[in-house]
Phi, psi and omega in degrees: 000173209274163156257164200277136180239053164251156174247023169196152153275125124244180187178143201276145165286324164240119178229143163337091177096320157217178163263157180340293183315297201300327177304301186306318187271006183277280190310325177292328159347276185308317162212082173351162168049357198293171172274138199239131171224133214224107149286166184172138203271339177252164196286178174303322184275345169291335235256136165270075193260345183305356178286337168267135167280006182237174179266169214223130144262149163241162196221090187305117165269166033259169179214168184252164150298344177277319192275000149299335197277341210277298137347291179287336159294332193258028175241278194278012176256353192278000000 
């Protein structure tokens, strides 16, 4: 298989065949550490996030592009 050559996940919490979550431990699998940024129309404490092994922002909707852009700095500087 390919190397994954991006530097963040984002990713909808519900997609067509798997969830967010579930796409995020496939790939971190694959490439450790990379950064998970997870959208959602539900709040946090709704979320079924215990599943990921890496830590997740999460990106509440509906968002403006600054705060995806804002988001997306604060990912990649850590």
């Amino acid at each position: 298989m390919r190397e994954l050559d991006f530097d963040v996940l984002v990713l909808d919490m519900s997609m067509p065949g798997k969830s967010g979550v579930e796409l995020a431990n496939l790939l971190t699998a694959r490439r450790p550490g990379i950064p998970v940024i997870i959208m959602s129309g539900y709040t946090e404490e709704t979320l079924e996030v215990r599943g990921l092994k890496d830590p997740i922002v999460l990106l509440q909707k509906p968002f403006t592009p600054r705060e995806l852009r804002r988001r997306l700095r604060e990912v990649l500087d850590r």
